[in-house]
N, C-alpha and C positions, 0 to 999 in steps of 0.2 A: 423569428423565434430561435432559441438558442438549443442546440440541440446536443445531447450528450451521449457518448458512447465508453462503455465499459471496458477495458481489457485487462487481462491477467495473464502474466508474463508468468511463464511454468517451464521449470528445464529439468531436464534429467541428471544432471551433475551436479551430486550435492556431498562433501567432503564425510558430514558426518551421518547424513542418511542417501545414501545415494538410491537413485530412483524417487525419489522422497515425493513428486505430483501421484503416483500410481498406488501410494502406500494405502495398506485397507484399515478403511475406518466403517465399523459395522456392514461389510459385503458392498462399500463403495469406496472408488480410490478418493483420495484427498481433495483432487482438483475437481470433481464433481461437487463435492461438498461445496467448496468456496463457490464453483458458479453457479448453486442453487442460491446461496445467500446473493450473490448479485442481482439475481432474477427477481429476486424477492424484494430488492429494494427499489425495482422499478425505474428506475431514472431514465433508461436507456437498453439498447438494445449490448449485449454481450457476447464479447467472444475471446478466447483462450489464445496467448501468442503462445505456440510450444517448441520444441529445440528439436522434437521427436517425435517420429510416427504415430509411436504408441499412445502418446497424450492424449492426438485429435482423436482416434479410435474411441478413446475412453470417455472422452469430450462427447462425441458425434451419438453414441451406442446410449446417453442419457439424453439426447433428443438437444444438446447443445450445439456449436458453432466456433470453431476453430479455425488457423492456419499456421503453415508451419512458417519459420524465422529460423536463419542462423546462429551454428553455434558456438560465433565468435563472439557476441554480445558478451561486454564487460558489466553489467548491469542492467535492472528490469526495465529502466525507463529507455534504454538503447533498443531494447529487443519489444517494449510496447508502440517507440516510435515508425520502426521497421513494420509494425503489424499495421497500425494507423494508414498507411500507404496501402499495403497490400487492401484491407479491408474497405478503404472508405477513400478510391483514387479520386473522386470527383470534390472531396472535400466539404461534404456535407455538415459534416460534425465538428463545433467546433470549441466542446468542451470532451476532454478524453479524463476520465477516473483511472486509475492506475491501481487494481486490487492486488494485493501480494496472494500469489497461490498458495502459499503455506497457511492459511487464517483461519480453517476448519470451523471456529468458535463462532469467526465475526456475526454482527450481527445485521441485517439490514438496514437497520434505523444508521448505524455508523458509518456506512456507509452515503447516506443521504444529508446525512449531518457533516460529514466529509467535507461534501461537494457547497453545501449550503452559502458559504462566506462569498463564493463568485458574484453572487446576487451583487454584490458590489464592484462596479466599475474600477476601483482601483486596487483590487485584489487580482494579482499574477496566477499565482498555486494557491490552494486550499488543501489543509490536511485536519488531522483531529488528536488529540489524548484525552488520557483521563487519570487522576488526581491520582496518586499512588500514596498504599495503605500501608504497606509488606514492609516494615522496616529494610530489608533485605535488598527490597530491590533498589534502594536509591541512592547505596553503592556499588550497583551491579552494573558494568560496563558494558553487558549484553542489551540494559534497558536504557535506549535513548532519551534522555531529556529534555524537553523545551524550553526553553527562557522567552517569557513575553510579558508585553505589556496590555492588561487588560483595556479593553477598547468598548465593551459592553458586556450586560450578563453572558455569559457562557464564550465567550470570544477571546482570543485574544489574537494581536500582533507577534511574530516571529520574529525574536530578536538575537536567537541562536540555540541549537543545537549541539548537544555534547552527551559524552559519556560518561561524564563527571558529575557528583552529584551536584546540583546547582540550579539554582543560585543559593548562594549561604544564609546562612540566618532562620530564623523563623520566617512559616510561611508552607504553605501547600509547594509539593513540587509534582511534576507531570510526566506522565509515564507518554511519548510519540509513537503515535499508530500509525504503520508503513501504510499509508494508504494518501493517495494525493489527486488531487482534482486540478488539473492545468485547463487555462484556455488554451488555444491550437498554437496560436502565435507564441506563446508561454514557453511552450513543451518547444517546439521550433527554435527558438530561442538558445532554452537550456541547453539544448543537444549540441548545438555550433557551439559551445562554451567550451574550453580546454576544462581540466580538474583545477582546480583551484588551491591553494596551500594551505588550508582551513580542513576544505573536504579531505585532502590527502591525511590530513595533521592525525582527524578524528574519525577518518574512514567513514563520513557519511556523505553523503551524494548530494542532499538537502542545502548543504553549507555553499556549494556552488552557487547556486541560485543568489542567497542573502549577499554572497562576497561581489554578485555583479549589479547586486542592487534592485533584486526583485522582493516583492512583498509576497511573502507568505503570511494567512490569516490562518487562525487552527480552534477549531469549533472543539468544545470542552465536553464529552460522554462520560456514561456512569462506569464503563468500566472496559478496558484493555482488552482486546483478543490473544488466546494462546497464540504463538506464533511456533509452529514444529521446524525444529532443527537436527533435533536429535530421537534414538529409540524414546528416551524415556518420556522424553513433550508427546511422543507417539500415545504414548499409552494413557499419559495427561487427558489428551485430547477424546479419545476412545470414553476414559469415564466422564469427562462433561456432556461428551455428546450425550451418553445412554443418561444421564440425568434428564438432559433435557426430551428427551423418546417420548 
């Protein structure tokens, strides 16, 4: 049986909110937040790769599961692969979700819906989006875009990645949810990869994978997570949560 494990890569170095896992939202830090929604999505068992003492502490004190990782990691999936070792030496697990600690909003279900497309043998990575509404955002460089080709209802094929708005023309376009569901060998894989002149080009990490020829499937949600970068996503986040109280 296939068995899955969650982790969430949290570092204390962040340009425009630094400390930004420990940030309070309603008398909890942020990365609490996020690993309650993993908890809740059940798939698997959960644990926090952190850069700093202080994360596990924050981690541990909500009755969660942590360890620490280096804080040379160029990226969440370098620093979730590091934790996969530490956490699971025997190799049990051999589908790994990769939750971004910044996702305060996420929601369970998209997380599970995430993971979902692996059900197929010939799916690498599994990720998710969802249909973008905001005029705004789909020339906003901050919100990554999908290009795929639908393969069934709510599915599609990953046929690239960009910060441009795209593809042209009429037609729904898709907001990409940092969240990715690898098989073991997948993730193994990607890591031994060099960056690629794609990923480099458009600074996403994602593009590696397509440029070597792996298949990403990306399961289609009703709606995006805030992702906090900055004070003000801070405060974003703060009033959706208390909507949702």
């Amino acid at each position: 049986m296939t068995q899955t494990l969650v982790i969430i890569p949290a570092r204390m170095a962040s340009t425009r909110l630094p400390g930004k896992p420990l940030a309070d939202l309603h008398g909890e830090p942020m990365i609490v937040h996020v690993w309650r929604r993993a908890m809740e999505a059940d798939v698997g068992p959960v644990v926090v790769a952190a850069d700093a003492p202080e994360i596990i502490a924050a981690v541990e004190r909500a009755g969660g599961r942590a360890v620490l990782t280096g804080m040379h990691h160029q990226s969440g999936s370098d620093r979730i692969f590091e934790a996969l070792g530490l956490f699971d030496p025997r190799r049990d697990c051999d589908v790994i979700v990769n939750v971004q600690g910044d996702l305060p909003t996420l929601e369970a279900a998209t997380i599970r819906a995430a993971a979902a497309p692996l059900a197929d043998a010939a799916v690498d990575i599994a990720t998710a989006a969802a249909e973008i509404h905001r005029a705004e955002e789909k020339t906003d460089p901050n919100v990554v875009k999908v290009v795929g080709s639908g393969i069934s209802p709510g599915r599609l094929r990953a046929l690239y990645f960009t910060r441009a708005a795209a593809p042209h023309g009429e037609g729904p376009l898709y907001h990409h949810i940092g969240l990715y569901a690898y098989r073991r060998a997948a993730l193994e894989r990607f890591i031994a990869l060099p960056p690629s002149p794609l990923e480099r080009r458009e600074k996403l990490e994602q593009l590696r994978a397509l440029e070597a020829g792996m298949r990403i499937d990306v399961s289609i949600v009703g709606e995006a997570p805030l992702g906090v970068d900055t004070p003000r996503d801070l405060e974003r986040a703060r009033k959706m949560l208390e909507k949702r109280a």
